[in-house]
C-alpha positions in Angstrom: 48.7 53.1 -52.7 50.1 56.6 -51.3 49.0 56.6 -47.6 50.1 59.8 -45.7 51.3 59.3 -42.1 49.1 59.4 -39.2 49.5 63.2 -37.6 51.5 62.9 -34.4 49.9 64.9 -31.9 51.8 66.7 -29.6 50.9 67.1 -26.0 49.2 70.2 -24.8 51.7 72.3 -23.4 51.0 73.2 -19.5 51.8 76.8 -18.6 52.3 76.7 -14.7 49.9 78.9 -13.0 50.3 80.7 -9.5 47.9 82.1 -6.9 48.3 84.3 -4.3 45.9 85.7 -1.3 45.3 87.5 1.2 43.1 86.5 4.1 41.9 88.2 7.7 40.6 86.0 10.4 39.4 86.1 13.9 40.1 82.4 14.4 36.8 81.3 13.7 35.9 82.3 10.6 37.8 84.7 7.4 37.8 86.8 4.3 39.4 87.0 1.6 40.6 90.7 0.8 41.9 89.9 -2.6 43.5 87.8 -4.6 45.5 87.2 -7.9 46.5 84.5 -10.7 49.6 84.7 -12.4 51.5 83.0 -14.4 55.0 82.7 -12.6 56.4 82.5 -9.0 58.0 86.0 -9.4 54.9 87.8 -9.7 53.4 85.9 -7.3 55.9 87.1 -4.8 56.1 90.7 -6.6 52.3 91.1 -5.8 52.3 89.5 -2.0 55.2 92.5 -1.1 53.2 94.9 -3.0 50.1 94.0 -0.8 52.4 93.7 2.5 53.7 97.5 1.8 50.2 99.0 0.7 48.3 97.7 4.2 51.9 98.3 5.9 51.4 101.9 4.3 48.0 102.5 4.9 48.0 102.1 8.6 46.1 104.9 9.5 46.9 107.5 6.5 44.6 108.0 3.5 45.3 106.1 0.2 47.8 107.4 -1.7 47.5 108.0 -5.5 49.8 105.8 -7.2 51.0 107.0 -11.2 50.8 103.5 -12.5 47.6 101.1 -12.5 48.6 97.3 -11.7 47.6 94.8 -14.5 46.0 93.0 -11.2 43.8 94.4 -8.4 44.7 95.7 -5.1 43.4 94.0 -1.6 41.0 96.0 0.3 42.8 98.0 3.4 42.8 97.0 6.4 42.7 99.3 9.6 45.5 97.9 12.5 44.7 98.9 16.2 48.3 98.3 16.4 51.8 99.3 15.3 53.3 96.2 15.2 51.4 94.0 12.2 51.7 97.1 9.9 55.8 96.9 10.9 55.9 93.3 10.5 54.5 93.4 7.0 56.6 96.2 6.0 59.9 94.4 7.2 58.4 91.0 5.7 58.2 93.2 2.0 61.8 94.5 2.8 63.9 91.6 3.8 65.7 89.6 2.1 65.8 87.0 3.7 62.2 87.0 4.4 61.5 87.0 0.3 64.2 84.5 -0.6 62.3 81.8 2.1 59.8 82.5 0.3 61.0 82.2 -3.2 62.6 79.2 -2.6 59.1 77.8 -0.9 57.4 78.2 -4.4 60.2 77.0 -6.2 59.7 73.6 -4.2 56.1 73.2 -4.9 55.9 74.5 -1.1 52.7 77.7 -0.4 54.7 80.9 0.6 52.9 81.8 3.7 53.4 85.1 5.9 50.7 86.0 8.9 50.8 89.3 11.0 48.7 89.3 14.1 46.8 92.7 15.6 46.5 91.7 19.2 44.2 94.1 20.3 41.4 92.6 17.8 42.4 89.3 17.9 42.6 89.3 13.8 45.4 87.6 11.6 46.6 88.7 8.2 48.1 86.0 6.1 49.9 86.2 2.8 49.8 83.2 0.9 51.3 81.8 -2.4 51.2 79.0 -4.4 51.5 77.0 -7.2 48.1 76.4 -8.9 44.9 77.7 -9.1 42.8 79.2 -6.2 40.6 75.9 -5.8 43.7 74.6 -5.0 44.6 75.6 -2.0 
């Protein structure tokens, strides 16, 4: 009697996922402005600087046209009463230092978090990263 082998089934295969945010708050209660999945911690950290120089950029000065569309969508701008949140994001985006923290953050399994202040409102802008799905933060 010829009996073939049981099938071995091999486990599903889990692609790690990452998540990234941006949120405005008055301390009380906040907004998301956008947000993105991807599927690695280099994109994650690609689109949180791209985000950080577009509101850093838009302080103040129309959009500007860009030649290339982003697979992913763009946060909604935000309007600073001040110069120093827009400078802080920009020199976050620029840094290295700044951007290897948080590299090495996500490689941990740690959220790569960034938060600019506007005094004058009393609103905070974070930038946040991690490693899973948005429900999981």
């Amino acid at each position: 009697m010829n009996v073939a082998p049981a099938a071995r089934r091999t486990p599903p295969v889990r692609v790690a996922v990452y998540a990234a945010e941006v949120t405005l708050s008055d301390g009380e209660r906040f907004a998301s402005l956008g947000g993105v999945v991807v599927r690695n911690r280099r994109l994650v950290l690609l689109w949180l600087r791209r985000q950080a120089l577009r509101l850093a950029r838009g302080h103040g000065l129309p959009p500007v046209a860009e030649s290339v569309t982003p697979p992913t969508r763009d946060v909604l701008p935000v309007r600073f009463h001040g110069s120093d949140a827009p400078e802080e994001l920009r020199r976050w985006a620029t840094d290295g230092a700044h951007q290897d923290h948080a590299i090495r953050a996500l490689e941990a399994g740690f959220p790569a978090l960034f938060t600019v202040l506007d005094p004058a409102v009393g609103l905070s802008l974070t930038l946040a990263g991690w490693r899973g799905h948005p429900a999981d933060r």
